[in-house]
N, C-alpha and C positions, 0 to 999 in steps of 0.2 A: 845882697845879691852878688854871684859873682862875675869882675869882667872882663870884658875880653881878654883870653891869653892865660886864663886861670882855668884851671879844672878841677874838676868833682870826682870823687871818689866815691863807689857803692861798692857794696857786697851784701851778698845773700847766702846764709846757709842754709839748703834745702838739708832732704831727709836721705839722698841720696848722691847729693854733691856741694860742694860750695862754689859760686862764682862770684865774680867780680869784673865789675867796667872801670875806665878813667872815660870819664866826658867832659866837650866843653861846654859853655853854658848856653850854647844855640843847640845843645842837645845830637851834637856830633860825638858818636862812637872813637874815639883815640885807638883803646885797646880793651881786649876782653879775655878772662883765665876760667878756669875750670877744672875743681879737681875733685874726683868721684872720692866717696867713703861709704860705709857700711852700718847697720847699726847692728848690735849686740842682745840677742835674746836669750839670757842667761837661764831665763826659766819660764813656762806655759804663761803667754800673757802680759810679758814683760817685755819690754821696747826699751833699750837704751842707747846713750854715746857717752864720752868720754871729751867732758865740755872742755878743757886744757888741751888734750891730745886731736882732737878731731876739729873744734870749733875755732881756737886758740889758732892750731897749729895752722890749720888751713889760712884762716886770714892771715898769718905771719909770711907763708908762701904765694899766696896770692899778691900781697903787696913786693916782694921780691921778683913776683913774676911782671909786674905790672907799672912799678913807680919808674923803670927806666926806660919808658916809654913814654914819660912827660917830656925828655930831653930840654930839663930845666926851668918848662915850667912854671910857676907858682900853683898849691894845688890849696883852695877854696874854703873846700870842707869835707868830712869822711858821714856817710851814713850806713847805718848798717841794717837790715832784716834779719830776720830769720824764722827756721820752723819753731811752733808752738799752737797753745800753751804748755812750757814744758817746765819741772825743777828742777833746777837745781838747788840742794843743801851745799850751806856754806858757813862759814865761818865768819868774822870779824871783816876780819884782812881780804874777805871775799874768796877764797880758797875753798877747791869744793870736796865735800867729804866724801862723796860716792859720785859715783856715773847719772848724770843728767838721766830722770826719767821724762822720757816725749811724751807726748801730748794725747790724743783721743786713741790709738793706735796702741795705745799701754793700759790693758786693763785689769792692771793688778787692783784695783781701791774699789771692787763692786761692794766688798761690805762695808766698805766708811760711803760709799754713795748713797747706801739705804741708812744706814746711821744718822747721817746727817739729814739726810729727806724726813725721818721721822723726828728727826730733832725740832728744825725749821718749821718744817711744813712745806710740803710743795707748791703748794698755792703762794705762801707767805715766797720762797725762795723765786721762782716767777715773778712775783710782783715787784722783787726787790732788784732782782741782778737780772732779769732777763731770758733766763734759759733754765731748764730742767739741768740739778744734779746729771751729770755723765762721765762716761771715761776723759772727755776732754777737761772737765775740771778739774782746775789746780786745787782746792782747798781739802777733795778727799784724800789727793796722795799726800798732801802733808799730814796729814791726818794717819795716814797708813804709815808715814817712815815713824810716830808717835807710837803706834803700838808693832808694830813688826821689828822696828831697828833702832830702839830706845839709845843704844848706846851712841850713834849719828845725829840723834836728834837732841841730847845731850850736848850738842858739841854747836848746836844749828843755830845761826843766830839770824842769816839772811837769805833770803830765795832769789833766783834768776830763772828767766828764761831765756833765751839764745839770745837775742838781739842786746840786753841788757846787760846780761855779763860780759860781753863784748865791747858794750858801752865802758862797764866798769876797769876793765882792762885796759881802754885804751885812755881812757880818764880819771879814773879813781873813785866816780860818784857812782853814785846809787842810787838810780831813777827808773821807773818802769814808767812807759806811752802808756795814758787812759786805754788805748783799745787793746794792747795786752790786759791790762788789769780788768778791764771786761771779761774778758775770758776768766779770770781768776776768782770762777766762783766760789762762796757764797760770800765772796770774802768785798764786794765792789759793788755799791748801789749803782743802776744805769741812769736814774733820775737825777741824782745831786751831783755824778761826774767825783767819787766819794770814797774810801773806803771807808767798811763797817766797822767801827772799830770791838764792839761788843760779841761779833759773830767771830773776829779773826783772834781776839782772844781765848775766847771759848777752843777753837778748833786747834792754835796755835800759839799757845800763851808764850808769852817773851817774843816773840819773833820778831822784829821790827820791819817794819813796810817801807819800800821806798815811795821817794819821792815822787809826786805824782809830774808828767809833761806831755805833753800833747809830741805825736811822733814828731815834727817839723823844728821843735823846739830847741835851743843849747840844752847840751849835757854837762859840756865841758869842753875842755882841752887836751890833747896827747900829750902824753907827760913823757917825763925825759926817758924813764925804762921804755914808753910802750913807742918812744920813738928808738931808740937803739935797735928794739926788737923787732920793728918792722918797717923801721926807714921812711915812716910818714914823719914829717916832721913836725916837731915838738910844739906847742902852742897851737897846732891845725884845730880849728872847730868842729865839733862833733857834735849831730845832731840824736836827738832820742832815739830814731827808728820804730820797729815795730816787727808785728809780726809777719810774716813773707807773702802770704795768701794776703792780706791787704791789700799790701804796698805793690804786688802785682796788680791787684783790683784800678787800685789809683793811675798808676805807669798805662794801664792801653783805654783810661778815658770814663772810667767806672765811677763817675763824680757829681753825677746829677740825678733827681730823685726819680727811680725808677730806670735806671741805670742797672744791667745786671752784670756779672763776667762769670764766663763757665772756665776754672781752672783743671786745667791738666798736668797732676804731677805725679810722685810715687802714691799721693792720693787723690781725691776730688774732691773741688769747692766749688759750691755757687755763693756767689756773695750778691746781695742786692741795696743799692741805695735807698734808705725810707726818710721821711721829714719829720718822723715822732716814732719813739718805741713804741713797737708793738710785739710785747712778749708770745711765744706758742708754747707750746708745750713739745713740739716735733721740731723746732729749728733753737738755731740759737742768735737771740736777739743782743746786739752790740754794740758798745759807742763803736763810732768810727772815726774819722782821721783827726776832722777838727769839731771845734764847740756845735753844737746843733745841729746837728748829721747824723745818723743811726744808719745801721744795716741788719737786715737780717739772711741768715747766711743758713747754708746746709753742706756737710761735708760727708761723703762717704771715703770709708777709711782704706778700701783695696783699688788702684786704679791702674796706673801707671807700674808697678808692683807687679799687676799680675801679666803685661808683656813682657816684664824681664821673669817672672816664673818661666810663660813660654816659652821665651827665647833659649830657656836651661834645657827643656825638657827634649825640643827641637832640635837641640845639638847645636846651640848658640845661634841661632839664626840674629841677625841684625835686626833692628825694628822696620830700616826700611825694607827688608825682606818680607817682614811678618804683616805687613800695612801692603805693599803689592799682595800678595796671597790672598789675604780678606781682601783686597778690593778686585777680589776674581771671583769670590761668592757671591751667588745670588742674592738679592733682595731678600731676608728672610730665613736662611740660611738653614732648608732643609728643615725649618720645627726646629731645631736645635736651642734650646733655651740654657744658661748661664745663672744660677745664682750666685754672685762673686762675692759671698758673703767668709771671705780667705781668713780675716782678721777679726772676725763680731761684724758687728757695722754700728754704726755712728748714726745723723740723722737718718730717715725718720724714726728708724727703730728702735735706736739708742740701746741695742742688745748685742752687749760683747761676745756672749754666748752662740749666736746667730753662727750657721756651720753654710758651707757653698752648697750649690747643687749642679748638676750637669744631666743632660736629660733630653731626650727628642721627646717632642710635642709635646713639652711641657707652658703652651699658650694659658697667660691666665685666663681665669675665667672673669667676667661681671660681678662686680662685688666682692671678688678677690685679691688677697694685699696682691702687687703688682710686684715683678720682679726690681730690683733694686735702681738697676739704671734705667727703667720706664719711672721710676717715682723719681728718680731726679731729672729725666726728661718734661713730667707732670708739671714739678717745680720747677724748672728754668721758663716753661710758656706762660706760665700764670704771673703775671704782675702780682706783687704783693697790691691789695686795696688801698695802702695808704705811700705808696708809691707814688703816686702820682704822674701815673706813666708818659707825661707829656714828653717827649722828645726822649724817654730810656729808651735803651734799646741793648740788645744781649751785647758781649762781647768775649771776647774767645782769645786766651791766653795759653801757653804751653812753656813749661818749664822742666825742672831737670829730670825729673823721674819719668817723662814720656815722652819722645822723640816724634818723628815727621811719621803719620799713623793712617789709615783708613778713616778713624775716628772723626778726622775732623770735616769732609765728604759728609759723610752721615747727617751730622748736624748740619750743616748747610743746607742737604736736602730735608731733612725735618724743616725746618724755618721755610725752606720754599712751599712745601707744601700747606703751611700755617700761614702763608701768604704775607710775610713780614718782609717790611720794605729793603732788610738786609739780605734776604733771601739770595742764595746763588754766587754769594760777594764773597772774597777770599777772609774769612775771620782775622780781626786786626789781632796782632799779637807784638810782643816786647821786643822786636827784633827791629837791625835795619837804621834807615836814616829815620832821626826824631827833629821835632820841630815845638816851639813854645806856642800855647794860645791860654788867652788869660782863665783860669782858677775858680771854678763857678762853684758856688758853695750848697748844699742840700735846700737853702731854707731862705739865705738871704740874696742870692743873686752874684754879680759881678761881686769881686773883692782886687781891692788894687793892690799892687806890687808884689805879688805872688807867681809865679806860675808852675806848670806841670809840664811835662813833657809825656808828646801824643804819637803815634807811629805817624810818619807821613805817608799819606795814600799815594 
């Protein structure tokens, strides 16, 4: 643990920006960086970045922007997030042979989705990893650089996703956090805490897996390059991390069974705390942070994305321009109905195909699928049943792809109306003075010498 006089080091790489804090370990803000980036669609379907150039370079600037603000300091340890589940193809030496493809928001692998679903069995893949075959799984894009881009995967010896090669970079190992590897269907039992070794050969023969570590855990150490390169210094401890939507989940209190958090980024997560897997066929069920904890989570892939579409179309309007505006419409807004299906969509549809619509009085009907952001509204009030909703309660996060919004109004008044004892109450989010209180685990209660940091009310 670290103390007094020593500080922590994070960073996150969203999908449309990186940041980075220095904290001390009473969970006092030092200093915070930010720098926006883009991603790459080379072709219908295709999501990428340039994990050296954009993931790399950002944390090398970030700590440039940020370590001379310890003003000497001692700095603890460095953790990292980021977005996923994404790959990267790589080499030996961890070098990557093409541009990182992202995560559920890349739908190039529909026909290694159905490949593999008849391969496994969808039943069998459910029972084993947790979630339905989808664009968010890693195991068909590997499976897709095998037949589309033989000559890459000829070359591919190891996979990353953003927090990972980050790791690798600034330590040398190769470790992936269980709850990334969750996501890394069908390639990760959620029962044994496990990879398949049988499934991941079949889909990916030769490729070697990393090592498994619960995000919290040593990775390693900054080594002498990735100290020169970015002025953390050398021997600093570095912990696994994980993937970004989590580790948000955790940071505003998201820790106890029946625990939900509604994220707002360039897309949307709900994440819920459960005390036992319980696979769906419509969400995607996940280890979570530590041993004996589960979550089942739903993500739609257009959110925060499509205010900055507005914002283009409007003639750059700011968000907070475009958040007063909607918060001058009426309740209801005229019938005008939205299907923001910009990208496919993700849960519960799980159809990259899925096109927008825009439409007056286009109100669903009873017994009709529901427009996209009512089914994730459906989903944030329902307690999962094995939840155990004894003291959950929603909570409400905002990150880089969506700024100060109408949006979050909205929801508040939803909950008042659901008559939820947060109702009306400004949603806690990652921002601001933080304060420690002890680490309550899914399943077992108090755990000593741990803790988390919670927004102060």
């Amino acid at each position: 643990m670290a103390a007094e006089g020593e500080l922590l080091l994070g960073i996150d790489i969203g999908t449309s920006s990186s940041k980075g804090c220095l904290v001390r370990p009473d969970g006092e803000l030092v200093a915070t960086a930010q720098r926006p980036h883009e991603v790459s669609r080379p072709h219908p379907g295709w999501v990428e970045q340039d994990a050296d150039v954009v993931w790399w370079g950002d944390v090398k600037a970030l700590c440039r922007e940020l370590l001379p603000h310890a003003e000497g300091a001692p700095l603890h340890g460095v953790c990292v997030s980021g977005l996923g589940p994404c790959v990267v193809a790589a080499d030996r030496s961890g070098e990557p042979l093409r541009p990182a493809i992202l995560y559920g928001v890349d739908s190039r692998a529909t026909d290694e989705i159905a490949e593999l679903t008849e391969r496994f069995g969808a039943d069998e893949i459910l029972r084993r990893c947790g979630s339905p075959l989808s664009t968010q799984a890693v195991g068909p894009k590997l499976l897709w650089l095998r037949h589309r881009e033989p000559e890459v995967w000829e070359r591919t010896e190891r996979f990353f996703t953003a927090s990972s090669f980050l790791v690798d970079r600034l330590t040398g190992e190769y470790v992936l956090d269980h709850h990334s590897a969750s996501q890394s269907d069908p390639l990760y039992e959620l029962d044994s805490n496990a990879w398949i070794p049988e499934w991941a050969e079949e889909i990916a023969p030769g490729l070697e897996l990393p090592r498994l570590l619960w995000p919290w855990e040593l990775a390693g150490e900054v080594t002498g390059a990735a100290a020169e390169a970015t002025g953390i210094p050398a021997g600093t401890p570095v912990a696994a991390g994980t993937i970004d939507t989590w580790a948000e989940a955790a940071s505003v209190g998201a820790r106890n069974a029946g625990d939900m958090m509604v994220m707002y980024g360039t897309t949307m997560f709900l994440v819920q705390v459960l005390t036992e897997a319980s696979p769906h066929p419509r969400l995607w069920s996940t280890a979570s942070l530590e041993p004996g904890a589960h979550n089942v989570a739903g993500g739609m892939a257009t959110s925060g994305a499509l205010a900055a579409w507005v914002s283009e179309l409007t003639g750059s309007l700011s968000h907070e321009q475009l958040g007063e505006e909607a918060g001058a419409v009426a309740p209801g807004a005229d019938g005008l109905v939205v299907l923001p299906y910009f990208a496919g969509e993700r849960s519960p549809l799980f159809d990259p195909r899925a096109r927008h619509d825009l439409r007056p009085d286009a109100r669903p009907r009873p017994g009709a699928p529901l427009p996209r952001d009512a089914r994730g509204e459906r989903l944030r009030r329902a307690p999962h049943p094995r939840g155990d909703g004894r003291g959950g309660r929603p909570r409400a996060s905002r990150s880089g792809g969506r700024r100060r919004h109408a949006r979050r109004p909205l929801d508040a008044d939803r909950l008042r109306r659901d008559g939820h004892p947060e109702a009306g109450r400004p949603p806690r989010h990652d921002r601001g003075k933080l304060r420690r209180r002890p680490l309550r685990r899914a399943r077992d209660g108090p755990r000593r010498g741990r803790h988390d940091l919670e927004p102060r009310r």
